[in-house]
mmCIF file of the N, C-alpha and C atoms, coordinates in Angstrom:
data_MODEL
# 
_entry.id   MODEL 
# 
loop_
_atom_site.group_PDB 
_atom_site.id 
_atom_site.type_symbol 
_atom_site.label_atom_id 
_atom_site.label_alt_id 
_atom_site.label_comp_id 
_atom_site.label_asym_id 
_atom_site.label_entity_id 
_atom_site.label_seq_id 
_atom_site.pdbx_PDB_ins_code 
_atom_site.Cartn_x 
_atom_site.Cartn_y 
_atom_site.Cartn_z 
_atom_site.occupancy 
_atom_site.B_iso_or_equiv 
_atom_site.pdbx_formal_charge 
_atom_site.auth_seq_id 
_atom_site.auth_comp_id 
_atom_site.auth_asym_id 
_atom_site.auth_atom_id 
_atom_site.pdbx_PDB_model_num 
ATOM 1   N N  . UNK A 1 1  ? 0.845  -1.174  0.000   1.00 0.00 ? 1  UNK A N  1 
ATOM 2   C CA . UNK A 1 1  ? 0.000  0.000   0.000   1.00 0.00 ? 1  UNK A CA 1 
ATOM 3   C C  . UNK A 1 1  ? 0.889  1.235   0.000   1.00 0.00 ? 1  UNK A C  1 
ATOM 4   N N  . UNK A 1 2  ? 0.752  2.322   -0.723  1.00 0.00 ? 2  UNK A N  1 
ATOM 5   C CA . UNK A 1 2  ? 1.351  3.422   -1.071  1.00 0.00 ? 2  UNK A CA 1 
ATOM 6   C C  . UNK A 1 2  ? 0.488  4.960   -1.197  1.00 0.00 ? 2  UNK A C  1 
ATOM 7   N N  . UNK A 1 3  ? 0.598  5.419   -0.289  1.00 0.00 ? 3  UNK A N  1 
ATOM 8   C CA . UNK A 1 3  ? -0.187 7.112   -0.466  1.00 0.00 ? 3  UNK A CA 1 
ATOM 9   C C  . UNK A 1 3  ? 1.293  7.766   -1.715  1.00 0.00 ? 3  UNK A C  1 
ATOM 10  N N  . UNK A 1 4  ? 0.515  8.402   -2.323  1.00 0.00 ? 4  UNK A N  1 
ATOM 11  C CA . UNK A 1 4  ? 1.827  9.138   -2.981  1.00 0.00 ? 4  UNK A CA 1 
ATOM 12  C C  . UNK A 1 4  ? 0.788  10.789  -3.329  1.00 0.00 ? 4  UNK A C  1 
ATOM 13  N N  . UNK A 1 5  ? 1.648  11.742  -3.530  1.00 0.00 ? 5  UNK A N  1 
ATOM 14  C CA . UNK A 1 5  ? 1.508  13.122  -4.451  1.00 0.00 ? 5  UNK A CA 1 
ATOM 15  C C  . UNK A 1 5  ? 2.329  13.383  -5.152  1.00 0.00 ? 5  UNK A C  1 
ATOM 16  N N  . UNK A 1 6  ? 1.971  14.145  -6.067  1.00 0.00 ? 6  UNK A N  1 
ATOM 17  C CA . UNK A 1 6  ? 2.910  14.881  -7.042  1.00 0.00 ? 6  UNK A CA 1 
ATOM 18  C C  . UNK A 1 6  ? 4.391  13.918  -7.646  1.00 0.00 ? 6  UNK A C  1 
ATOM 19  N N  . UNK A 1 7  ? 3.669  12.982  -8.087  1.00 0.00 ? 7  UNK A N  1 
ATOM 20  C CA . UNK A 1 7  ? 4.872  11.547  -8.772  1.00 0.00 ? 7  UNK A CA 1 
ATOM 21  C C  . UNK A 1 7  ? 5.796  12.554  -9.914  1.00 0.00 ? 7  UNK A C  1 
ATOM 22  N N  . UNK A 1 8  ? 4.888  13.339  -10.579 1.00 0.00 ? 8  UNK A N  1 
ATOM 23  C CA . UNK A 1 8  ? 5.777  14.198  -12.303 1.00 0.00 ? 8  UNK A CA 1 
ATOM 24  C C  . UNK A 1 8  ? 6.725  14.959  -11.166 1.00 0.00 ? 8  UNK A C  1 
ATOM 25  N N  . UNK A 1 9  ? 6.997  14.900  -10.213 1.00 0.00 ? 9  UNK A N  1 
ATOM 26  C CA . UNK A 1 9  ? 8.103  16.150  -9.539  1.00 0.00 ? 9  UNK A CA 1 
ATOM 27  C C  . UNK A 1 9  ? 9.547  15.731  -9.812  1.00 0.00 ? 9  UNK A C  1 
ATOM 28  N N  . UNK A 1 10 ? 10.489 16.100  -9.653  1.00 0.00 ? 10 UNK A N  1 
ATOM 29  C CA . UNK A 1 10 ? 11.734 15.716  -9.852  1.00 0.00 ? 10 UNK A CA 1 
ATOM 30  C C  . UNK A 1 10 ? 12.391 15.320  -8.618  1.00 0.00 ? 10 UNK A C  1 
ATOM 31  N N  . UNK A 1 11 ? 11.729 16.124  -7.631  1.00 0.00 ? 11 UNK A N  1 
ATOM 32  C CA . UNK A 1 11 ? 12.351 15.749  -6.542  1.00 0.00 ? 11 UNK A CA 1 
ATOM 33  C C  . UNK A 1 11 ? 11.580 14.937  -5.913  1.00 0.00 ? 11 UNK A C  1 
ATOM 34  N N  . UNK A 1 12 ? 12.032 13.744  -5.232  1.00 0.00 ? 12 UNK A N  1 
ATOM 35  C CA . UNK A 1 12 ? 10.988 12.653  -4.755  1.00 0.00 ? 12 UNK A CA 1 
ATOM 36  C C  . UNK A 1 12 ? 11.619 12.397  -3.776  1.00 0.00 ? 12 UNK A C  1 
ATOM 37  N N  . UNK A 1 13 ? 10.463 12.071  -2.860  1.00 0.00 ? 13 UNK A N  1 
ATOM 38  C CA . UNK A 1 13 ? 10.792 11.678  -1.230  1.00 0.00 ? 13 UNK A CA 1 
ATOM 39  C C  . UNK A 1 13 ? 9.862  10.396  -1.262  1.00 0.00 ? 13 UNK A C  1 
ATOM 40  N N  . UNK A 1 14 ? 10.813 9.423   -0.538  1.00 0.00 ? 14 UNK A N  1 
ATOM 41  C CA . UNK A 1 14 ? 10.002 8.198   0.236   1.00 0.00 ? 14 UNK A CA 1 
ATOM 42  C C  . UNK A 1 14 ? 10.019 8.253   1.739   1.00 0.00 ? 14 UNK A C  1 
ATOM 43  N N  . UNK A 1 15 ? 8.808  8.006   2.143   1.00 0.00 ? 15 UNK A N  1 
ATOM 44  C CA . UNK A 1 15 ? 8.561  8.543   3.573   1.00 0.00 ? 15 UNK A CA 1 
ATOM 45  C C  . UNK A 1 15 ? 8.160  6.873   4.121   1.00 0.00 ? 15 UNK A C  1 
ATOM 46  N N  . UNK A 1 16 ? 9.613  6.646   5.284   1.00 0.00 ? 16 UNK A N  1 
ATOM 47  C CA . UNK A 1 16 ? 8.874  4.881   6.076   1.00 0.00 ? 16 UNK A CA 1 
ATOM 48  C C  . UNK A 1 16 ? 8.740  5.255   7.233   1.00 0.00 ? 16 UNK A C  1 
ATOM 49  N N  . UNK A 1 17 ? 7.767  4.159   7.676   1.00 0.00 ? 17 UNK A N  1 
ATOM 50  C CA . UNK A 1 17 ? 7.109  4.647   9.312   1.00 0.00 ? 17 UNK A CA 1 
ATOM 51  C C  . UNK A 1 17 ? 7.983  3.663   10.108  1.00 0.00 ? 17 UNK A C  1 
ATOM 52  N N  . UNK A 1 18 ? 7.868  4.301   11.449  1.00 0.00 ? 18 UNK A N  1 
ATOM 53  C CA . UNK A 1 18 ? 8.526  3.122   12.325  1.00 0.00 ? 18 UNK A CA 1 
ATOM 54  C C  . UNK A 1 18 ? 7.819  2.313   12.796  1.00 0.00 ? 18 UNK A C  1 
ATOM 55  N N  . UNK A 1 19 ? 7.648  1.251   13.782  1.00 0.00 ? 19 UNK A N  1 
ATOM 56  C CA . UNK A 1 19 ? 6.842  0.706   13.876  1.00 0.00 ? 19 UNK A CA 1 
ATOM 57  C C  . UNK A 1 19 ? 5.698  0.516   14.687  1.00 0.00 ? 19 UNK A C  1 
ATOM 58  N N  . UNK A 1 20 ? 5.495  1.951   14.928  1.00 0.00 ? 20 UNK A N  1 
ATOM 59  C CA . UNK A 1 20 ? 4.509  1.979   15.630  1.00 0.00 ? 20 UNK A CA 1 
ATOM 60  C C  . UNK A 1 20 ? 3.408  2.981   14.268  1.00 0.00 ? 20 UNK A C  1 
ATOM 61  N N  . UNK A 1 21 ? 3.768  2.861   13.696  1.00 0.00 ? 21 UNK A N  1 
ATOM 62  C CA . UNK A 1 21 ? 2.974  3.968   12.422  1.00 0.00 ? 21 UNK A CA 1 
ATOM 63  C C  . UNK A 1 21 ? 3.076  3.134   10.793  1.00 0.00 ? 21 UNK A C  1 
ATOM 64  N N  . UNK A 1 22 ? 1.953  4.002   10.217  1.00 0.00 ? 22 UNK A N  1 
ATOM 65  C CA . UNK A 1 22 ? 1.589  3.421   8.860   1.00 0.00 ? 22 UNK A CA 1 
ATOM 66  C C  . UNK A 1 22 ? 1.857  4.395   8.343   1.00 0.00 ? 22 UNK A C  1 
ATOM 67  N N  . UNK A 1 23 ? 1.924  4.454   6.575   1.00 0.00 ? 23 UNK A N  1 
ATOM 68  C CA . UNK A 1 23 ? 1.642  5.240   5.631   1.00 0.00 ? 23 UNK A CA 1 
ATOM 69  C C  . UNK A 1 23 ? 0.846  6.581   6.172   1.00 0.00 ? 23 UNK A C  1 
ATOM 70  N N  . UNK A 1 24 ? -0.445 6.161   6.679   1.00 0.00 ? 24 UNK A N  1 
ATOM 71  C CA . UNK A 1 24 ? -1.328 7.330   6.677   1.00 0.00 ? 24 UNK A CA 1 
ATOM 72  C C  . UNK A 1 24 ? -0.754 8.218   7.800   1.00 0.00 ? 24 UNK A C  1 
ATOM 73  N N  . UNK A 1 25 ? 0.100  7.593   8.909   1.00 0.00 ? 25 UNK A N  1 
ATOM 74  C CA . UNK A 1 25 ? 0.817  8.648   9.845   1.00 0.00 ? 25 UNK A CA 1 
ATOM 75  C C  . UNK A 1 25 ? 0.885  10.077  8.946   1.00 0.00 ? 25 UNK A C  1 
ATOM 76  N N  . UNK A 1 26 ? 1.731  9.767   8.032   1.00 0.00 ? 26 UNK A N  1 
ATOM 77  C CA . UNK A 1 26 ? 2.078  10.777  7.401   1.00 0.00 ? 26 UNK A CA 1 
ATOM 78  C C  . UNK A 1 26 ? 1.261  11.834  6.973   1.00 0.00 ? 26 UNK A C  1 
ATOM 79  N N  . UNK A 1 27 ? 0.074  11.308  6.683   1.00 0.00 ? 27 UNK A N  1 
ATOM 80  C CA . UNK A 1 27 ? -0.594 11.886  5.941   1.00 0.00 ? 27 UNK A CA 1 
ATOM 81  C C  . UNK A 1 27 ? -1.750 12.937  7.715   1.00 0.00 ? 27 UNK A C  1 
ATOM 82  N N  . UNK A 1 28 ? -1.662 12.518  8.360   1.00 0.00 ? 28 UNK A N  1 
ATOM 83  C CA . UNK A 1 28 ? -2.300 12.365  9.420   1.00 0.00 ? 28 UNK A CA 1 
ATOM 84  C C  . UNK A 1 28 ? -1.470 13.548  10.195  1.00 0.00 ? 28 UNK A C  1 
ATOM 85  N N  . UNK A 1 29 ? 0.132  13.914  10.306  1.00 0.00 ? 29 UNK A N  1 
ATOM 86  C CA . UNK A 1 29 ? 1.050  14.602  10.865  1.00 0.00 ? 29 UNK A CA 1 
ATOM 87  C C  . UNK A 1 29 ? 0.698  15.575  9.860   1.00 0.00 ? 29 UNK A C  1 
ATOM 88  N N  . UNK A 1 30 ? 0.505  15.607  8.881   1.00 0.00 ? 30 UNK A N  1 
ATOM 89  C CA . UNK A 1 30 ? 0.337  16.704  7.115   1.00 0.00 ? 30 UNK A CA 1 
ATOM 90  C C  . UNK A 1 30 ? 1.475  16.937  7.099   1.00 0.00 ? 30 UNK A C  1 
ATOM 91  N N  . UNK A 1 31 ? 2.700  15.999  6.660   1.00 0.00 ? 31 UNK A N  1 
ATOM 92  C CA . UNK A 1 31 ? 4.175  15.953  6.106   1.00 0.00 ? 31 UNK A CA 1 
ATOM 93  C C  . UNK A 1 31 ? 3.672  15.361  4.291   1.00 0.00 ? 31 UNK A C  1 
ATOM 94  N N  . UNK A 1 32 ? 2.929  14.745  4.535   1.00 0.00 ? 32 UNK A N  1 
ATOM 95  C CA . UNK A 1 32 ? 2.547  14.864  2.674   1.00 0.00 ? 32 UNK A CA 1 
ATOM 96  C C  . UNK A 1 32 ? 1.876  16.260  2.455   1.00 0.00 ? 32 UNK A C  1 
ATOM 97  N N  . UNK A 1 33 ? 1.430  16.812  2.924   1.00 0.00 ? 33 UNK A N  1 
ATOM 98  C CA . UNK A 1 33 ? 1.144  17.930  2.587   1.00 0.00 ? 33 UNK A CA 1 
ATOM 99  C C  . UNK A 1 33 ? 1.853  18.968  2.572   1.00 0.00 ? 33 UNK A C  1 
ATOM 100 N N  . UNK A 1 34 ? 2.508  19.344  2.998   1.00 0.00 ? 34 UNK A N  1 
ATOM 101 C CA . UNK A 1 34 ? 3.871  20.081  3.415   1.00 0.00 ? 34 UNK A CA 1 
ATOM 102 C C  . UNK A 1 34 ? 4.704  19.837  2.501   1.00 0.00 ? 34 UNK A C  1 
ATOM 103 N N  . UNK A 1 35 ? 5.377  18.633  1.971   1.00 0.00 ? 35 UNK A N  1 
ATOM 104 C CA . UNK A 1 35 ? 6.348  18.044  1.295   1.00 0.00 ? 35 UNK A CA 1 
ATOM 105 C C  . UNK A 1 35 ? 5.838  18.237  -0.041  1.00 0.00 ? 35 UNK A C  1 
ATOM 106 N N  . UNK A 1 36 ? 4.365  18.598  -0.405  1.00 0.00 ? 36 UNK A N  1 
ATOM 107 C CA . UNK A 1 36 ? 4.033  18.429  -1.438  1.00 0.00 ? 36 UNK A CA 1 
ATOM 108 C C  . UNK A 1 36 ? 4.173  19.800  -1.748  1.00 0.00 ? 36 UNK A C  1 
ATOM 109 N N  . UNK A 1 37 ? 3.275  20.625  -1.307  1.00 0.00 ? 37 UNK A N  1 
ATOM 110 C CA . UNK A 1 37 ? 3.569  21.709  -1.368  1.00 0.00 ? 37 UNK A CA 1 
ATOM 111 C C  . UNK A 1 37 ? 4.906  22.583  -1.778  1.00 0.00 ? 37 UNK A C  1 
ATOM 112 N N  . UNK A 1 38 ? 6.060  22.229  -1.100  1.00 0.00 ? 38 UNK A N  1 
ATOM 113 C CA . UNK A 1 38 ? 7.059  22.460  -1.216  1.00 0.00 ? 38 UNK A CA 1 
ATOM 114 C C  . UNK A 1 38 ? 7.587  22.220  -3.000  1.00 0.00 ? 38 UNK A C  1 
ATOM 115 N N  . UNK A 1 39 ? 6.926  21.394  -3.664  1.00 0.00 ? 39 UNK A N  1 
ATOM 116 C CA . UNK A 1 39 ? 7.107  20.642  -4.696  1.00 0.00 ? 39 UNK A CA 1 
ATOM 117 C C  . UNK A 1 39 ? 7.973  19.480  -4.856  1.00 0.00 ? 39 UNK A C  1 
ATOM 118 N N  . UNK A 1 40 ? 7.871  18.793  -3.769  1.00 0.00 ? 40 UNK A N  1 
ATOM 119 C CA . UNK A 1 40 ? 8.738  17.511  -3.973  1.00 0.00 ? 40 UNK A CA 1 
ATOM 120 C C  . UNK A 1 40 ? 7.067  16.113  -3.967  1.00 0.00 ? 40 UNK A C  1 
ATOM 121 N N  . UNK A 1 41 ? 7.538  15.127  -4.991  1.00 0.00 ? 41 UNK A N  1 
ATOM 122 C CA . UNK A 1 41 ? 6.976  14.147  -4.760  1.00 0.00 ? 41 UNK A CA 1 
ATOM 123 C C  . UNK A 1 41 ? 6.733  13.440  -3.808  1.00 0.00 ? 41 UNK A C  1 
ATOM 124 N N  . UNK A 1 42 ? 6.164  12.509  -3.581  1.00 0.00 ? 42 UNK A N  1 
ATOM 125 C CA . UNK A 1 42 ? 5.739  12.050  -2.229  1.00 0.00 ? 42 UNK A CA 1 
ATOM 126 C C  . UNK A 1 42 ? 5.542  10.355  -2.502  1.00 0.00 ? 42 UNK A C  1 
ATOM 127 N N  . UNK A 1 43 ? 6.035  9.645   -2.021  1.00 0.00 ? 43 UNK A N  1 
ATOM 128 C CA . UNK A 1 43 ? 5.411  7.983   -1.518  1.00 0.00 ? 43 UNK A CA 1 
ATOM 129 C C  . UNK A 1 43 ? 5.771  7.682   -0.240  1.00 0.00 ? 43 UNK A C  1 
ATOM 130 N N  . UNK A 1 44 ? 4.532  7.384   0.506   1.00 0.00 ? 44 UNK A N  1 
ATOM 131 C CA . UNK A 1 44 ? 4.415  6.848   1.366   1.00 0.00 ? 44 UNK A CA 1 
ATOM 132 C C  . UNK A 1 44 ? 4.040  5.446   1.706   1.00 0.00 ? 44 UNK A C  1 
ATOM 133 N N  . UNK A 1 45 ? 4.876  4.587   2.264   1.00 0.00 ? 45 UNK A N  1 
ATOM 134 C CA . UNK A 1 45 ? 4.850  3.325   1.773   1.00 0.00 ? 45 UNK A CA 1 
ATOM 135 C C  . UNK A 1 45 ? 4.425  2.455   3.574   1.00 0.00 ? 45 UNK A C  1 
ATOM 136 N N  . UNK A 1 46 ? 3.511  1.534   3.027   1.00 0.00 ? 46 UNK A N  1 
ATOM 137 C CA . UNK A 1 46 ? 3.164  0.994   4.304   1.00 0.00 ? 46 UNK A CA 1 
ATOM 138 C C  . UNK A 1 46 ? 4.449  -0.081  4.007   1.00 0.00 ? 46 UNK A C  1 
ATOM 139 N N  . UNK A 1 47 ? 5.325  -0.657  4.729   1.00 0.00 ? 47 UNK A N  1 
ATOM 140 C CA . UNK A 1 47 ? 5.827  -1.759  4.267   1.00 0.00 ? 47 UNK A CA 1 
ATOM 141 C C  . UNK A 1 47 ? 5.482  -3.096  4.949   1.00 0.00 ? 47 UNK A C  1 
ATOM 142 N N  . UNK A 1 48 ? 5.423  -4.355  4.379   1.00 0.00 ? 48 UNK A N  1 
ATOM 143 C CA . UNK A 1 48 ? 4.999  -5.585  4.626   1.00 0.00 ? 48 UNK A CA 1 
ATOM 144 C C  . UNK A 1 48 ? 4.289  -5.764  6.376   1.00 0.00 ? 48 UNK A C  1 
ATOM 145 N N  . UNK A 1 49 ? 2.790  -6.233  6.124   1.00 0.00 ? 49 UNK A N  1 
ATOM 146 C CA . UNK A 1 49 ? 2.616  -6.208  7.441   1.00 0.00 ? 49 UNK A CA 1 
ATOM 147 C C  . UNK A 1 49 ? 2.338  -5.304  8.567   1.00 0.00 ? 49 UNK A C  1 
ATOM 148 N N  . UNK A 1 50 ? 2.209  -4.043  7.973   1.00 0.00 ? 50 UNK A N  1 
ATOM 149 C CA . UNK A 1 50 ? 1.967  -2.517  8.337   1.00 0.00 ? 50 UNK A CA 1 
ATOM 150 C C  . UNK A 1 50 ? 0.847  -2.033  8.139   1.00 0.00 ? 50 UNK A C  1 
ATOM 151 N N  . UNK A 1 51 ? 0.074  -1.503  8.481   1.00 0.00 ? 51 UNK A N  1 
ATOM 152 C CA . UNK A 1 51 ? -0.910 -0.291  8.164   1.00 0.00 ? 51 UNK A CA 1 
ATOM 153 C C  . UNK A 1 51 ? -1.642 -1.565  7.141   1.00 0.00 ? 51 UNK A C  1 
ATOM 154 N N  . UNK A 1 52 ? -1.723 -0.757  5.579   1.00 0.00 ? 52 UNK A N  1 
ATOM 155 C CA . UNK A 1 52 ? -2.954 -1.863  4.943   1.00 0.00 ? 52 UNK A CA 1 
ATOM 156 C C  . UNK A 1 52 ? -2.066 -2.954  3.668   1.00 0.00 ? 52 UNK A C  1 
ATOM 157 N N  . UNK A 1 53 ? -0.446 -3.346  4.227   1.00 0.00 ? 53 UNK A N  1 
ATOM 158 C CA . UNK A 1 53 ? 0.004  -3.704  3.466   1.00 0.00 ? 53 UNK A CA 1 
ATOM 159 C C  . UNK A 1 53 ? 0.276  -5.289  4.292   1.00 0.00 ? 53 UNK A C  1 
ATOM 160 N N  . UNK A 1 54 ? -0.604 -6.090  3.938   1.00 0.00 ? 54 UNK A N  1 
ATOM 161 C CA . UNK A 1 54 ? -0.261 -7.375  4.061   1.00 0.00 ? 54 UNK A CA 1 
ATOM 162 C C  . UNK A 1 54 ? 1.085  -8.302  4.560   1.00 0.00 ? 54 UNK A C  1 
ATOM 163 N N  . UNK A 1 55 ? 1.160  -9.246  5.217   1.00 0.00 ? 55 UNK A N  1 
ATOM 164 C CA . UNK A 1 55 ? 2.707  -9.683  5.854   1.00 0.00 ? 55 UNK A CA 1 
ATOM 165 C C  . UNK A 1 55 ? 2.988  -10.257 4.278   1.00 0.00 ? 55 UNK A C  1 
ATOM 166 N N  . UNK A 1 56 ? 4.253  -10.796 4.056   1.00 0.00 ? 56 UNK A N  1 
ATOM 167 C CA . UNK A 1 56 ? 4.678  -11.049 3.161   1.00 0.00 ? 56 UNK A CA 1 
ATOM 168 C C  . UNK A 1 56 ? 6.453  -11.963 3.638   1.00 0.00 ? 56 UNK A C  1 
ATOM 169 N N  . UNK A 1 57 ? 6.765  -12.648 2.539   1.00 0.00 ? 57 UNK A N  1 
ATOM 170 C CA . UNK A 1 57 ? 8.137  -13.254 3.225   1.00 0.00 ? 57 UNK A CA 1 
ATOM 171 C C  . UNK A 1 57 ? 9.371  -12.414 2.467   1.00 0.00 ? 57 UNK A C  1 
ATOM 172 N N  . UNK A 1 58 ? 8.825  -11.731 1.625   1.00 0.00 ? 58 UNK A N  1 
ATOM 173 C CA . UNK A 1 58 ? 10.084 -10.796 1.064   1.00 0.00 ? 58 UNK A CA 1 
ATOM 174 C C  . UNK A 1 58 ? 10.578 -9.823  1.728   1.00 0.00 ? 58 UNK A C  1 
ATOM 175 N N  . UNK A 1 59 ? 12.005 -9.717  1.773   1.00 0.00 ? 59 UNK A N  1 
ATOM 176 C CA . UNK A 1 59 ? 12.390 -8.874  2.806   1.00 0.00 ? 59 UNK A CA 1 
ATOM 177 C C  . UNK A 1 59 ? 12.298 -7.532  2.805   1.00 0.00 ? 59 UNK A C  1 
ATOM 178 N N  . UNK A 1 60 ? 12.414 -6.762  3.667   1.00 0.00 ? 60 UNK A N  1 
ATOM 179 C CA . UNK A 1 60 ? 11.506 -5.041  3.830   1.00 0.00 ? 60 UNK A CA 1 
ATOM 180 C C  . UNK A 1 60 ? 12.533 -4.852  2.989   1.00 0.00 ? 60 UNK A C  1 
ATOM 181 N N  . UNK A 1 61 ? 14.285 -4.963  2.496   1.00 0.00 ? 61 UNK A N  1 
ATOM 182 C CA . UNK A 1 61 ? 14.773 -4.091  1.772   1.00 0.00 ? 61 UNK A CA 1 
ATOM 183 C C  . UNK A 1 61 ? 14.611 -4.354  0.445   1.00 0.00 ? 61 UNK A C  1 
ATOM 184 N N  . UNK A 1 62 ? 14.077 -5.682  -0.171  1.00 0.00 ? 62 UNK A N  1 
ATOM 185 C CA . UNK A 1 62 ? 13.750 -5.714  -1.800  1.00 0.00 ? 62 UNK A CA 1 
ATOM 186 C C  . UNK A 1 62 ? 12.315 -5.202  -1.971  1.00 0.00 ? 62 UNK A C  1 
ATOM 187 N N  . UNK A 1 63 ? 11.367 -4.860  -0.806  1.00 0.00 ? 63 UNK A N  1 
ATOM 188 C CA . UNK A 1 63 ? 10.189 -4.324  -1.326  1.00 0.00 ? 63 UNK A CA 1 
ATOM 189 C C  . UNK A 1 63 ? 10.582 -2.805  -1.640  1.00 0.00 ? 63 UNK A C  1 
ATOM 190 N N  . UNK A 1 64 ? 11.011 -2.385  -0.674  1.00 0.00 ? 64 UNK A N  1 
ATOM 191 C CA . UNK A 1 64 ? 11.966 -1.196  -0.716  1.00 0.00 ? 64 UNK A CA 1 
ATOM 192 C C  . UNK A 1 64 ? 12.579 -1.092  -1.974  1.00 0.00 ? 64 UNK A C  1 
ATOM 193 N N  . UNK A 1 65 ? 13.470 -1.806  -2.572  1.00 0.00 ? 65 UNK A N  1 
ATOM 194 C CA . UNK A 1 65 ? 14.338 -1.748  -3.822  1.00 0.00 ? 65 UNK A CA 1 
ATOM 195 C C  . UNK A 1 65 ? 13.237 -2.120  -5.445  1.00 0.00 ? 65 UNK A C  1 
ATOM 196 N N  . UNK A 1 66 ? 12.311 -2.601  -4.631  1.00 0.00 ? 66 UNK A N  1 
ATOM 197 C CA . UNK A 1 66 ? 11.024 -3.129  -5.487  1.00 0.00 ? 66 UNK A CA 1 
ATOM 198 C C  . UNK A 1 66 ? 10.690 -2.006  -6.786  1.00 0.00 ? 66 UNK A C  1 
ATOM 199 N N  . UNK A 1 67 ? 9.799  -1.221  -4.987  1.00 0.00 ? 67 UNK A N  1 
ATOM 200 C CA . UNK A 1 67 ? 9.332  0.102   -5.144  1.00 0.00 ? 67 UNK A CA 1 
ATOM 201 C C  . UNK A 1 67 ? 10.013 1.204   -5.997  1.00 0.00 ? 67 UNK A C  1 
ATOM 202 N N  . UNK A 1 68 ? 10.917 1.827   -5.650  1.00 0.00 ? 68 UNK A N  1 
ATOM 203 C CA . UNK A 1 68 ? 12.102 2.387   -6.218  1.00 0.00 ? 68 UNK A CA 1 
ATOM 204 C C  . UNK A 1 68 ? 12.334 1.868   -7.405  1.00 0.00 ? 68 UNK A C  1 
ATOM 205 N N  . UNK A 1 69 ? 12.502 0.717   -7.980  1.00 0.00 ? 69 UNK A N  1 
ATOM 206 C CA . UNK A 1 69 ? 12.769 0.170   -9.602  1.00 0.00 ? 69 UNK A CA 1 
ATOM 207 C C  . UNK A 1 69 ? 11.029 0.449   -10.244 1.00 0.00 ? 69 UNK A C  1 
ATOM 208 N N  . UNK A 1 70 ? 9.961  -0.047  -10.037 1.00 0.00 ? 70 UNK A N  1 
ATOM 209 C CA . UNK A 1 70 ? 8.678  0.168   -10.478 1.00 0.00 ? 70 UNK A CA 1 
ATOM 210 C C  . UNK A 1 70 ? 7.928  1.665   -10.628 1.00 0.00 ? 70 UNK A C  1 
ATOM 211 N N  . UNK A 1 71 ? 8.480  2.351   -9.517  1.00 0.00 ? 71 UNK A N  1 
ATOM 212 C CA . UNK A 1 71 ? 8.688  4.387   -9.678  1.00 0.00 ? 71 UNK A CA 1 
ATOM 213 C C  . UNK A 1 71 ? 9.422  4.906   -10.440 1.00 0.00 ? 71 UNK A C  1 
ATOM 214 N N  . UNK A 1 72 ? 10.761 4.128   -10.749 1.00 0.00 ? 72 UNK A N  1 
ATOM 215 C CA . UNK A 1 72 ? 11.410 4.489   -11.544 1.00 0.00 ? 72 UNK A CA 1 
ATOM 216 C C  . UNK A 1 72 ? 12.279 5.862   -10.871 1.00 0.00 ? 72 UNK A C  1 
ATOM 217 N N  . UNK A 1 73 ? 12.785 5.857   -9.722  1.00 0.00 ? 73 UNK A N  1 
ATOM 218 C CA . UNK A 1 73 ? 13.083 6.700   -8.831  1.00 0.00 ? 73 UNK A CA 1 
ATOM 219 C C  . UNK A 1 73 ? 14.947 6.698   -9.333  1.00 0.00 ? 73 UNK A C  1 
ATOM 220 N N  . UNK A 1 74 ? 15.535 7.568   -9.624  1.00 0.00 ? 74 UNK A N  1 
ATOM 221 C CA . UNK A 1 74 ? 16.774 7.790   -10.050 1.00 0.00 ? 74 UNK A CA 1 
ATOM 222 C C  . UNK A 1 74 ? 17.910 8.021   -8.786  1.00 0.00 ? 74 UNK A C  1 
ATOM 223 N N  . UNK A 1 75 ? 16.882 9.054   -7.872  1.00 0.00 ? 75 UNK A N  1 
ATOM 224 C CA . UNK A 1 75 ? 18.224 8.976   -6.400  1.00 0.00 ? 75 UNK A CA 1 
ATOM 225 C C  . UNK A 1 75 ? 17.470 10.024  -5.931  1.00 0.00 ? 75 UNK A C  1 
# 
């Protein structure tokens, strides 16, 4: 599960929760809103087992590296 804004931006931020928080933290603190504003992109990523993203056996850093290759995220 992924909240995102403003994907066409150049500048892109991935925002992870710790584990006491989901995706929507973010959205909930208004750091996607803020961040967006600013004009930077936004994904907010529940990762495996979090918020509304299902457990899974793949490890948090290839969903991570997943994500990032399927966004097409450069750095």
């Amino acid at each position: 599960h992924i909240l995102s804004a403003n994907e066409d931006s150049d500048k892109r931020v991935i925002l992870l929760h710790g584990a006491k928080f989901k995706a929507q933290t973010w959205n909930d603190l208004g750091t996607i809103d803020t961040l967006g504003k600013a004009g930077f992109g936004i994904l907010a990523l529940d990762m495996p087992g979090f918020g509304e993203s299902p457990y899974c056996m793949m490890e948090q850093i290839d969903v991570l590296y997943n994500v990032i290759q399927k966004k097409e995220i450069k750095k």
